[in-house]
MARDRENZA-669505 format. One record per residue: y, x, z of N, C-alpha, C, O in turn; residue in three letters. Coordinates in steps of 0.02 Angstrom, whole numbers. Each point is the difference from the previous one (the first is absolute). Layout:
// MARDRENZA-669505
{nufi {Y,X,Z},{Y,X,Z},{Y,X,Z},{Y,X,Z},"ALA"};
...
END
This chain:
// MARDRENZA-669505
{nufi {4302,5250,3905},{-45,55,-13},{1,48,59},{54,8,28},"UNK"};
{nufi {-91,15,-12},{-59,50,50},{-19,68,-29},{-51,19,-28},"UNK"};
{nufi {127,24,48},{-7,57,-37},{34,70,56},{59,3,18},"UNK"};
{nufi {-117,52,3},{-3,44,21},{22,65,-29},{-25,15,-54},"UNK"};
{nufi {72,31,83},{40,60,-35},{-10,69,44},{53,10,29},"UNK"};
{nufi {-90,28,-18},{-17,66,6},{45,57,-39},{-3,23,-57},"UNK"};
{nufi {57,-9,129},{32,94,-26},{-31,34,43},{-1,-22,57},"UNK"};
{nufi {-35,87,-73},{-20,37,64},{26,72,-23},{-19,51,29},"UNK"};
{nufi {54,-50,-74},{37,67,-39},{36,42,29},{16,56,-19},"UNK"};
{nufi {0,-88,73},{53,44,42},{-8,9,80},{-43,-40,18},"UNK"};
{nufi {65,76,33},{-21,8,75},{-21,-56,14},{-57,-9,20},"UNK"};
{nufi {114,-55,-32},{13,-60,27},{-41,-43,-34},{18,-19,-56},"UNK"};
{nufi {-86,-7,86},{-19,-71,-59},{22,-62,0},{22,-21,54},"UNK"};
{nufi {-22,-17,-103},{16,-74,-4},{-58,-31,-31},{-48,16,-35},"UNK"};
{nufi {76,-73,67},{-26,-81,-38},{38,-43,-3},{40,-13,44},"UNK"};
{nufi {-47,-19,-96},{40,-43,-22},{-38,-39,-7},{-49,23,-29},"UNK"};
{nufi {43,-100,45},{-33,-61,-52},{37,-51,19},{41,-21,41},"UNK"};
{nufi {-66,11,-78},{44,-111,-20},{-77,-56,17},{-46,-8,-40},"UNK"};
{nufi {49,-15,88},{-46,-35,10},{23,-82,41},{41,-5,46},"UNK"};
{nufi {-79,-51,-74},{20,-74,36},{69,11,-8},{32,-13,51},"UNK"};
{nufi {8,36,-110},{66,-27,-10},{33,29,26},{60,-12,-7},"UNK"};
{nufi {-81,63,47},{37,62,60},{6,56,-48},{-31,7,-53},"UNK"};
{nufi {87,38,86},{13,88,-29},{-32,29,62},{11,-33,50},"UNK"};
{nufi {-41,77,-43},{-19,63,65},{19,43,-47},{-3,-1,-61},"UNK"};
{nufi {34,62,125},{-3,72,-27},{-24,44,79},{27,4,55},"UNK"};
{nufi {-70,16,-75},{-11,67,59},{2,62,4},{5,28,-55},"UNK"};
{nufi {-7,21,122},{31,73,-29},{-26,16,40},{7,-21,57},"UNK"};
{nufi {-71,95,-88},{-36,10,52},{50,91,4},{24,26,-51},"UNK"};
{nufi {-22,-6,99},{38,45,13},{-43,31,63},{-5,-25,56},"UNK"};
{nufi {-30,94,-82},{-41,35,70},{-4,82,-47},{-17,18,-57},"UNK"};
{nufi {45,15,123},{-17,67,-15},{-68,33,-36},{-8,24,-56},"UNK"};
{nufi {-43,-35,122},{-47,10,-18},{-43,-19,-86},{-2,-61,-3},"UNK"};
{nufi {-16,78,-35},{-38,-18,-47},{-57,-45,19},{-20,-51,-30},"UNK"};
{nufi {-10,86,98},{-68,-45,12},{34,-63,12},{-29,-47,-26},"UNK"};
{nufi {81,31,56},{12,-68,23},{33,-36,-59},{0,-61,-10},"UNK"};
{nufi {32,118,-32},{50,-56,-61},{-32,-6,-55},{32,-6,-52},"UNK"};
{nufi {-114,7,51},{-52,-22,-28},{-53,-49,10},{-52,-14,-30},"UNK"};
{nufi {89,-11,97},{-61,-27,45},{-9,-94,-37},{34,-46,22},"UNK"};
{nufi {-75,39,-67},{-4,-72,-26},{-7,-47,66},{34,-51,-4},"UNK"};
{nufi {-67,59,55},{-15,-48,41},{87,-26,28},{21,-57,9},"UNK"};
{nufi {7,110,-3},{53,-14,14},{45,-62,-14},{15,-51,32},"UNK"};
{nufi {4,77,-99},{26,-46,-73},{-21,-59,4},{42,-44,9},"UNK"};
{nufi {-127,25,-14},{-35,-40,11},{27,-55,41},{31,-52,-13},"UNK"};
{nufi {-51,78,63},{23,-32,70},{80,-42,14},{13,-55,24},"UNK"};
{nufi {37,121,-60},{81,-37,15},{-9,-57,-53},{25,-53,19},"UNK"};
{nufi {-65,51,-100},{4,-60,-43},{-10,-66,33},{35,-51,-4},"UNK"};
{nufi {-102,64,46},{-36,-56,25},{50,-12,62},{-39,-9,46},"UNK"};
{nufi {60,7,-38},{54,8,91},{66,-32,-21},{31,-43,30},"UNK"};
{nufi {-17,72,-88},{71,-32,-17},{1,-38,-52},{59,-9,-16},"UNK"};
{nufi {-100,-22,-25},{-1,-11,-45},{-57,-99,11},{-60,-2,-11},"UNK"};
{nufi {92,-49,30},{-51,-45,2},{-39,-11,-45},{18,-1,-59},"UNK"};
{nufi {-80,-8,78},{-55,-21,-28},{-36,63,-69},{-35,-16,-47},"UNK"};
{nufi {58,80,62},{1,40,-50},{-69,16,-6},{-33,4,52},"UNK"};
{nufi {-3,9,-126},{-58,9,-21},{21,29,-65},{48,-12,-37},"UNK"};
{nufi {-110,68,31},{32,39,-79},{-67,-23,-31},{-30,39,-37},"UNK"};
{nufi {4,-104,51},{-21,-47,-77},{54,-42,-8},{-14,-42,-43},"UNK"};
{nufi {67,34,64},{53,-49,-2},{48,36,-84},{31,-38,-37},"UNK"};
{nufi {-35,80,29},{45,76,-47},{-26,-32,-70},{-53,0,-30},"UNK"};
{nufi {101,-19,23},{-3,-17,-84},{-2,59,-34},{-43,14,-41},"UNK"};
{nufi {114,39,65},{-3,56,-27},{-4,69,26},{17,-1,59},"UNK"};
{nufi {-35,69,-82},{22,61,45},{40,59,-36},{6,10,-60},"UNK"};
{nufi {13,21,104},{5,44,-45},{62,77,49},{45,-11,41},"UNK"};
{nufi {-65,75,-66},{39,40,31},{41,53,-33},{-8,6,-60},"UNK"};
{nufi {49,31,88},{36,56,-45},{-53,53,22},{-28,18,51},"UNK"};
{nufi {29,0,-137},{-40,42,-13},{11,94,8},{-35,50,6},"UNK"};
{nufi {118,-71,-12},{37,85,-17},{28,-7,-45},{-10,-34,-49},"UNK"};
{nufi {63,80,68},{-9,60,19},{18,-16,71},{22,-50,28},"UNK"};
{nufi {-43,123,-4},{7,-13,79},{-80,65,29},{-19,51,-28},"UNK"};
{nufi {-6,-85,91},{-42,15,29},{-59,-16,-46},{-26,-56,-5},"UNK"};
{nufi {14,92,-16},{-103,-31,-28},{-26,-4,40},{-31,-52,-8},"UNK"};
{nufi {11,85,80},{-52,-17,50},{18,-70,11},{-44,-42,-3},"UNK"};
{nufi {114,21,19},{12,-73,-8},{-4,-57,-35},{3,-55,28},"UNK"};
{nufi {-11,64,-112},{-2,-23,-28},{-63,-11,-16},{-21,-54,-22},"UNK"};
{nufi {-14,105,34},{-89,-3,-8},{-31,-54,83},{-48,-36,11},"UNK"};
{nufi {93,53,19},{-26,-53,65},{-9,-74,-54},{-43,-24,-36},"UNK"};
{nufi {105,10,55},{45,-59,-34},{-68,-40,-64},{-16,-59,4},"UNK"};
{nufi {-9,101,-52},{-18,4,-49},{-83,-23,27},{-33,-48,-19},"UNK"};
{nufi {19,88,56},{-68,-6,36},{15,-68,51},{-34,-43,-28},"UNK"};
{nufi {49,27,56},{19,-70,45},{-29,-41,-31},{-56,-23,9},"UNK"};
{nufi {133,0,-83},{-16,-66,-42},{-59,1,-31},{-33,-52,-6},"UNK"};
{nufi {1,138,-27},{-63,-24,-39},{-32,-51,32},{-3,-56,-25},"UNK"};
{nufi {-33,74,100},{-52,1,39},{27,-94,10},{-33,-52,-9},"UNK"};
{nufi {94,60,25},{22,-94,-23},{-17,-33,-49},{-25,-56,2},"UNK"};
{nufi {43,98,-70},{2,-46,-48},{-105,16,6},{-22,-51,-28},"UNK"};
{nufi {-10,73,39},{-100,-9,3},{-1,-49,19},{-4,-50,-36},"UNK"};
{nufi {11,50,130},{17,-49,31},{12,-68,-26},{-54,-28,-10},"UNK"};
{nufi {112,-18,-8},{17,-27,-19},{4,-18,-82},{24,-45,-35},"UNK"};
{nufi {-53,90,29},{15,-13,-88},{54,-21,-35},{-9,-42,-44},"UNK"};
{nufi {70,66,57},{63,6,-17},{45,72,-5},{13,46,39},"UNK"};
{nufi {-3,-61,-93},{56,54,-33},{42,22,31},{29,-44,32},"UNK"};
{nufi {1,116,-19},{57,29,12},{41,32,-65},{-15,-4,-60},"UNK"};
{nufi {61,32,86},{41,53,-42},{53,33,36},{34,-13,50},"UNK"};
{nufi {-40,76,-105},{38,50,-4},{69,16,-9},{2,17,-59},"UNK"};
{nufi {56,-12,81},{87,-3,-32},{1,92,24},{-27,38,39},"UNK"};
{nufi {69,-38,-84},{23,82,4},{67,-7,55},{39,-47,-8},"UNK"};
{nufi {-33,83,46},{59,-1,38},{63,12,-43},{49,-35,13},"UNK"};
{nufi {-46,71,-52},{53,13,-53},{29,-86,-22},{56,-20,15},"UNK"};
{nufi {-110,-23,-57},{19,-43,-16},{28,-69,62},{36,-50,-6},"UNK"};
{nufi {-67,75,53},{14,-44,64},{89,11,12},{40,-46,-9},"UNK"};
{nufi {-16,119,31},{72,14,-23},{35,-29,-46},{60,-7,12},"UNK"};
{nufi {-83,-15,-67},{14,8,-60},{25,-92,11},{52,-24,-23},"UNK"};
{nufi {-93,-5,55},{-14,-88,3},{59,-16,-35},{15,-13,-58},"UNK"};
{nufi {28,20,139},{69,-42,-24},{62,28,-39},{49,-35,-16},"UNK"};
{nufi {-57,94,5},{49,27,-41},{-31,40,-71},{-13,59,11},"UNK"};
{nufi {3,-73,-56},{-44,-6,-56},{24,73,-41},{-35,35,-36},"UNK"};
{nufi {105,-27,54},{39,50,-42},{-1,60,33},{-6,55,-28},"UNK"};
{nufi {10,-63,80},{-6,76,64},{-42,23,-15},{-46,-35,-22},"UNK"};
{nufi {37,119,28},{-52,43,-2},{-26,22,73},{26,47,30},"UNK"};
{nufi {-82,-85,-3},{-15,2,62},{-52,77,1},{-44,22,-38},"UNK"};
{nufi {74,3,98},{-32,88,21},{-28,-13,53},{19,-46,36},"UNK"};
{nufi {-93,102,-15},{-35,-3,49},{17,61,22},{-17,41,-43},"UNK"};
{nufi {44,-11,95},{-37,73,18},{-52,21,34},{-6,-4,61},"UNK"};
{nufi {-32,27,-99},{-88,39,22},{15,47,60},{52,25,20},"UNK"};
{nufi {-122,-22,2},{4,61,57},{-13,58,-10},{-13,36,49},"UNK"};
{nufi {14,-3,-129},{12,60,-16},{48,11,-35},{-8,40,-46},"UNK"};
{nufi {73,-71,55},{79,9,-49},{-32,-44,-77},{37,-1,-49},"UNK"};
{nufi {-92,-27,46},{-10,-33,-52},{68,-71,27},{28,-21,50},"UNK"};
{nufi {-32,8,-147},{55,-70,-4},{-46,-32,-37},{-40,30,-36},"UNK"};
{nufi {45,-105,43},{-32,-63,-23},{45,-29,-47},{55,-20,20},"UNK"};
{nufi {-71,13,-78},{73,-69,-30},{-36,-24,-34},{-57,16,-18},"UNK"};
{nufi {108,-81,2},{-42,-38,-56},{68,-6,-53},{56,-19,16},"UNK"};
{nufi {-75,37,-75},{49,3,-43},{-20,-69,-62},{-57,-16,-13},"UNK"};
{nufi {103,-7,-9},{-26,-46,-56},{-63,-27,-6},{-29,-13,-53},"UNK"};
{nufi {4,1,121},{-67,-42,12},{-68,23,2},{-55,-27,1},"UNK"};
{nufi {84,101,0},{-56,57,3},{5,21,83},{50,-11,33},"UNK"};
{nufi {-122,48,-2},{16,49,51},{2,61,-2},{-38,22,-43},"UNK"};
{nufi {67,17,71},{4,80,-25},{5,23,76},{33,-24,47},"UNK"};
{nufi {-68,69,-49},{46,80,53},{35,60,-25},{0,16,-59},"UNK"};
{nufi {37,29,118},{36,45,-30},{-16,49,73},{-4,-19,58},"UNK"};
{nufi {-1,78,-83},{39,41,59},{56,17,14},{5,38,48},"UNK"};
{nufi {39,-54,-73},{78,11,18},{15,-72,-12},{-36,-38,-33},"UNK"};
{nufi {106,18,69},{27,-48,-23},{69,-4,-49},{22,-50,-29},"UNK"};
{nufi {2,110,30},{18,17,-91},{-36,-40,-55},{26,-35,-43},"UNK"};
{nufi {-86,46,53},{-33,-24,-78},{-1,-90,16},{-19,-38,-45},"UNK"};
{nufi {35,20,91},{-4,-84,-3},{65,-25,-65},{52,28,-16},"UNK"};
{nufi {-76,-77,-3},{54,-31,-56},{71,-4,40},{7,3,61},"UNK"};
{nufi {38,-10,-104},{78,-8,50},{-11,-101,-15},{-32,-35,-39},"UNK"};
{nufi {70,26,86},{-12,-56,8},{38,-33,64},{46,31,26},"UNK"};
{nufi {-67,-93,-1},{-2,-28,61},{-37,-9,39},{-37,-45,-19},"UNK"};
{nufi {22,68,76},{-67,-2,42},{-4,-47,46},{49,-24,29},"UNK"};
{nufi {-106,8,-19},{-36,-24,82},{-54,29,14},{-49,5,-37},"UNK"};
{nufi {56,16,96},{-50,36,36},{-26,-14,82},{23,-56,16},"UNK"};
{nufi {-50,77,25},{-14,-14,73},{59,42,42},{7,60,-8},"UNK"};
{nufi {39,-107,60},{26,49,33},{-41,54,48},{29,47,27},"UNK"};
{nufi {-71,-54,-21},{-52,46,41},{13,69,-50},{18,54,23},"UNK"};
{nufi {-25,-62,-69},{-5,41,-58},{76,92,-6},{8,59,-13},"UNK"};
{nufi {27,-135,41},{83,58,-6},{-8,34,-70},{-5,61,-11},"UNK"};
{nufi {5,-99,-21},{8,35,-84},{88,10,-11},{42,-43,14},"UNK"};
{nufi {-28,122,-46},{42,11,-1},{17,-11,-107},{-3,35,-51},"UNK"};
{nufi {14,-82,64},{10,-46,-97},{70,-29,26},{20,-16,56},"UNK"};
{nufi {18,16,-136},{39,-34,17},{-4,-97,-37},{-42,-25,-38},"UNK"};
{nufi {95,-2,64},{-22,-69,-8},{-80,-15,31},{-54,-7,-28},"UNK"};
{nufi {75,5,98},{-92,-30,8},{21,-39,44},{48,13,36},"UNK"};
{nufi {-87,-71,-35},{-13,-49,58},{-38,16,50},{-10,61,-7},"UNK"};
{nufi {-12,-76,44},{-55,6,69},{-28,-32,-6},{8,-9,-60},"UNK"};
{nufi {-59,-38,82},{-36,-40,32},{-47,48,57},{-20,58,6},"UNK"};
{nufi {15,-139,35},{-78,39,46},{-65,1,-24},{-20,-17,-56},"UNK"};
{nufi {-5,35,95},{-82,13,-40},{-43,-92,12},{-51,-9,-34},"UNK"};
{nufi {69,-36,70},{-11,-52,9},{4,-19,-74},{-48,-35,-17},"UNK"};
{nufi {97,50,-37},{23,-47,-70},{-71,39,-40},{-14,-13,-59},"UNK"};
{nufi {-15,47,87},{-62,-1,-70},{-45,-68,28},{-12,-52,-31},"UNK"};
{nufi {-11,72,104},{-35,-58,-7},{8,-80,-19},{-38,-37,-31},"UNK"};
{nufi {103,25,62},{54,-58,-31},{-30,-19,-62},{-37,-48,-12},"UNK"};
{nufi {71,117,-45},{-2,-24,-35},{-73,-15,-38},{-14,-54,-27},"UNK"};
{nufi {-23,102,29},{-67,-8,-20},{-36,-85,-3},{-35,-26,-43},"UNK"};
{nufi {73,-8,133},{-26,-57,-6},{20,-75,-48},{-24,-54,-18},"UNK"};
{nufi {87,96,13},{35,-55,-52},{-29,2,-64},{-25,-49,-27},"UNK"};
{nufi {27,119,-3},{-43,13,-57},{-67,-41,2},{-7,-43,-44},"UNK"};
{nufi {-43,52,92},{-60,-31,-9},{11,-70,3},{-57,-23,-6},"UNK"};
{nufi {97,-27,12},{12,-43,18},{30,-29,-72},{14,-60,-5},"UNK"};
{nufi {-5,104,-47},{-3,-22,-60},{-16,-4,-51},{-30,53,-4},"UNK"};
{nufi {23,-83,-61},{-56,-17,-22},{4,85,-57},{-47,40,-5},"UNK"};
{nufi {111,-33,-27},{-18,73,-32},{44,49,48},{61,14,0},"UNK"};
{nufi {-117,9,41},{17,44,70},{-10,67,-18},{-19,16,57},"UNK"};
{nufi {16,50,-96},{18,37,-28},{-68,25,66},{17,29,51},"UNK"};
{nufi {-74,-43,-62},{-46,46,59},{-31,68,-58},{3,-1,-62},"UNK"};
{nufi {-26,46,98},{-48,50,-35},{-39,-16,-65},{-2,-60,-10},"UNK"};
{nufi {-31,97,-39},{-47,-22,-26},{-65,25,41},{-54,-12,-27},"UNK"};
{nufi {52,35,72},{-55,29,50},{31,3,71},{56,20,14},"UNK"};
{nufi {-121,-51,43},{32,-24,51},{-38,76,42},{-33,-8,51},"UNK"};
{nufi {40,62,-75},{-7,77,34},{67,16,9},{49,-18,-33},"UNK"};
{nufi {-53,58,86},{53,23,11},{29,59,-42},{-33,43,-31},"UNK"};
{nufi {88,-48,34},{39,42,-63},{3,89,-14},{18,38,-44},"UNK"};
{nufi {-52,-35,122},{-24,79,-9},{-54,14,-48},{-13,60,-4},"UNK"};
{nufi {-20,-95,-30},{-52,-3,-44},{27,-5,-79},{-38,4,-49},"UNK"};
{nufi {96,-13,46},{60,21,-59},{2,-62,-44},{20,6,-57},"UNK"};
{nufi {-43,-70,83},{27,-64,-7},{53,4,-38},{-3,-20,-58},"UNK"};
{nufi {51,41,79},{97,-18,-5},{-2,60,-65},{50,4,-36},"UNK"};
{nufi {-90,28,27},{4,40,-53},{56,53,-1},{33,16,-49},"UNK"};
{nufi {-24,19,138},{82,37,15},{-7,59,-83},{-54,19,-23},"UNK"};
{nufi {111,-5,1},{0,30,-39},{42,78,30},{53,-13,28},"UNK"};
{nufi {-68,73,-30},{67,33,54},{32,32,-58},{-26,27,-49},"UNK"};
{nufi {108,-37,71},{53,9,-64},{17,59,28},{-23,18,54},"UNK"};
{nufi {66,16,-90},{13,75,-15},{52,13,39},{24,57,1},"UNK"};
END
């Protein structure tokens, strides 16, 4: 299977896909916004490094939705539509929360926002908080980019959403969105706790 993974949630973008039996992961990393937006770019390194690559080849798509950057996620979101017209194939949506969440099922995975907002996903729900007091006590995973000051937390890099996202799509009950909008549109249904 022929399946494409879009994070653009954070400074740094990725791609991930699994294609002809191969893993790629790429990392687009540019100061500028104009340039760490630039599709031709992206474009270009797929086709360059990637033999024989064609996105009618994509069985599947799909990107993190958020939390995170929405201008990113609305890129991300706008890309695959204009693919899935194109091509007439389906994408989807994973919440970054649940992407954290992949391989450790029991951890309460945290985002930190760029206004002291917190991201979690508690008991299979998503929520925010403004303090991180109000997060459940628990065990965490979070982004080391993040420097969350919790106790019991793991790290990961920001590479394991996209990771994981692709493994998720890659299975048959893959826990995607019920709507492939991005989650600033209140998708995830954040609830903010007290």
């Amino acid at each position: 299977m022929n399946a494409l993974v879009l994070d653009l949630t954070s400074d740094m973008h990725f791609i991930t896909l699994q294609y002809d039996g191969q893993s790629y992961k790429f990392l687009f990393k540019e100061e500028q916004i104009v340039k760490r937006n630039n599709w031709d770019k992206k474009i270009e390194t797929l086709r360059e490094t990637v033999p024989d690559f064609e996105f009618s080849k994509l069985d599947r798509m799909a990107y993190a939705a958020g939390p995170g950057s929405y201008t990113g996620a609305r890129l991300a979101y706008t890309f695959l539509q204009t693919l899935e017209l194109i091509l007439e194939k389906e994408f989807y949506a994973f919440s970054n929360l649940s992407a954290l969440n992949f391989n450790c099922p029991k951890k309460i995975p945290v985002i930190k926002g760029n206004k002291n907002d917190f991201f979690y996903r508690h008991e299979g729900k998503d929520f925010y908080c403004e303090n991180a007091k109000n997060i459940p006590k628990g065990q965490y995973i979070g982004l080391k980019k993040d420097q969350l000051a919790l106790g019991s937390l793991e790290e990961v890099e920001s590479t394991a959403i996209p990771l994981n996202i692709l493994n998720m799509l890659l299975k048959e009950d893959n826990h995607q969105l019920s709507s492939n909008y991005p989650n600033y549109i209140k998708e995830l249904s954040y609830h903010k706790s007290q």
